[in-house]
C-alpha positions in Angstrom: -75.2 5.4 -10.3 -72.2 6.0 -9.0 -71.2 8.3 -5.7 -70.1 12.0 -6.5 -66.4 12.4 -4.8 -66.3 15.5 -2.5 -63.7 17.4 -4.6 -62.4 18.9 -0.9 -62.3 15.9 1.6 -61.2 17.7 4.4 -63.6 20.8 4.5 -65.2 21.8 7.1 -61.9 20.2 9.1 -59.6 22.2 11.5 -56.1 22.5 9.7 -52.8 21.5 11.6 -49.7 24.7 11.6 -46.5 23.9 12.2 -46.0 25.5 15.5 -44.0 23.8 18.4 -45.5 21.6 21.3 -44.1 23.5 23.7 -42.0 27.5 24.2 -38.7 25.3 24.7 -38.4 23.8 21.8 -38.9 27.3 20.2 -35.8 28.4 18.1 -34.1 31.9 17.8 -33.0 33.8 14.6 -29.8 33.0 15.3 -30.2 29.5 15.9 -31.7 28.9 12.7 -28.9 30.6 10.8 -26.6 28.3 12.5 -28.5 25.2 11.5 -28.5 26.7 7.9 -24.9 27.4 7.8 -24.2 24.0 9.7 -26.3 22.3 7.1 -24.6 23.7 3.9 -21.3 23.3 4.8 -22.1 19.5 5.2 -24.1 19.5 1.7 -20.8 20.9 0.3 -19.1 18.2 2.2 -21.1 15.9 0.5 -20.6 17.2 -3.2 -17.0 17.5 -2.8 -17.4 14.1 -2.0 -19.7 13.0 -5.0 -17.3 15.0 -6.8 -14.6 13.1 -6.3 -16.0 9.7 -6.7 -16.7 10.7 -10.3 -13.1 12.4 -10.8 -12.0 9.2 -13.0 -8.8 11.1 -14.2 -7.7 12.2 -10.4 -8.7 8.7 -9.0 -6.3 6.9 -12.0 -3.8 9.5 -10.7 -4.3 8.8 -7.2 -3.7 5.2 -8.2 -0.7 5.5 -10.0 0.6 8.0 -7.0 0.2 5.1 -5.0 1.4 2.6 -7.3 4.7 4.7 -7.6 4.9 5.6 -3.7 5.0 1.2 -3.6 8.0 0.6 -5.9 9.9 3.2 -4.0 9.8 1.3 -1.2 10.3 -1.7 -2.4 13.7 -0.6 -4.1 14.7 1.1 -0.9 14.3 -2.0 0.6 16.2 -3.9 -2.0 19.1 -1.7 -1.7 19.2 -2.1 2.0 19.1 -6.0 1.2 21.6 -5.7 -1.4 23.6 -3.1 0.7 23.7 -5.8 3.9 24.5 -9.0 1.6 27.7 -6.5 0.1 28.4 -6.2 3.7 28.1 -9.6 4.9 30.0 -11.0 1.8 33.1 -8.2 2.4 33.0 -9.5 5.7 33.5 -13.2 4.9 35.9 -12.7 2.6 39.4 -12.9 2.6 41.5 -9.7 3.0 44.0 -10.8 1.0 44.9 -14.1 -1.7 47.5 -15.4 1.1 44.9 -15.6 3.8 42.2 -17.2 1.3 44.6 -19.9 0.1 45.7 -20.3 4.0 41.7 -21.1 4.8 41.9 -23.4 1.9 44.7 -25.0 2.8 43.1 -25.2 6.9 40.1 -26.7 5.7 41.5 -29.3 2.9 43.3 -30.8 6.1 40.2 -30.7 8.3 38.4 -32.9 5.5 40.7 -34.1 3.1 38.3 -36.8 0.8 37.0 -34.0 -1.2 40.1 -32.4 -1.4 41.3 -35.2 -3.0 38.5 -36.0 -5.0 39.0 -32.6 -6.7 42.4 -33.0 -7.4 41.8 -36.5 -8.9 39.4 -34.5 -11.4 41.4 -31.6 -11.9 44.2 -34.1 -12.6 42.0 -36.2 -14.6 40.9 -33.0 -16.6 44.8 -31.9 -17.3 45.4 -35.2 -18.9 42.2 -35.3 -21.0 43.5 -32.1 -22.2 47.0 -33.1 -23.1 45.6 -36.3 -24.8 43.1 -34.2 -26.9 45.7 -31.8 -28.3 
């Protein structure tokens, strides 16, 4: 036959309490209320948090926030490009047609072959033309 189970094991047994080891680690009133307190504020802490991870609509806006905040600054940065090239090219250029057609002039006699070579073709063009008309 088969054993009868004690239906209370631990009968007869001394119980444990929860009582500190030792007076020091005893805790006042108003410790405890601080531990609460400093406990709920981080579970609160912790839903906010929760919260927000399952915000889909404010995370998609966050995104896009941040999506916006990026083209910003990348056309800002274009314009300062394009702002700096507009400067550089005002800078190389000519002030007026005289002073372009005297560097042309300055640098057809510093390298004359393709100088020449262009005015072979544009003269080569010119006659094409008046044959073709």
């Amino acid at each position: 036959m088969s054993p009868e189970k004690d239906p209370a094991p631990n009968a007869g047994k001394p119980t444990k309490t929860a009582q500190p080891v030792n007076a020091a680690e005893e805790k006042s009133p108003q410790e405890i209320r601080d531990e609460i307190e400093e406990t709920r504020e981080e579970m609160g802490d912790t839903v906010a948090d929760l919260a927000a991870k399952t915000d889909v609509k404010g995370q998609a806006q966050a995104k896009v926030n941040g999506v916006k905040e990026q083209a910003r600054e990348r056309a800002d940065e274009a314009k300062a490009m394009a702002r700096e090239l507009g400067d550089q090219a005002k800078a190389a250029a000519p002030e007026s047609a005289q002073e372009g057609l005297s560097r042309a002039q300055a640098l057809a006699k510093e390298n004359p072959k393709p100088a020449a070579i262009a005015g072979a073709l544009l003269a080569l063009f010119l006659l094409w033309r008046l044959l073709k008309s």
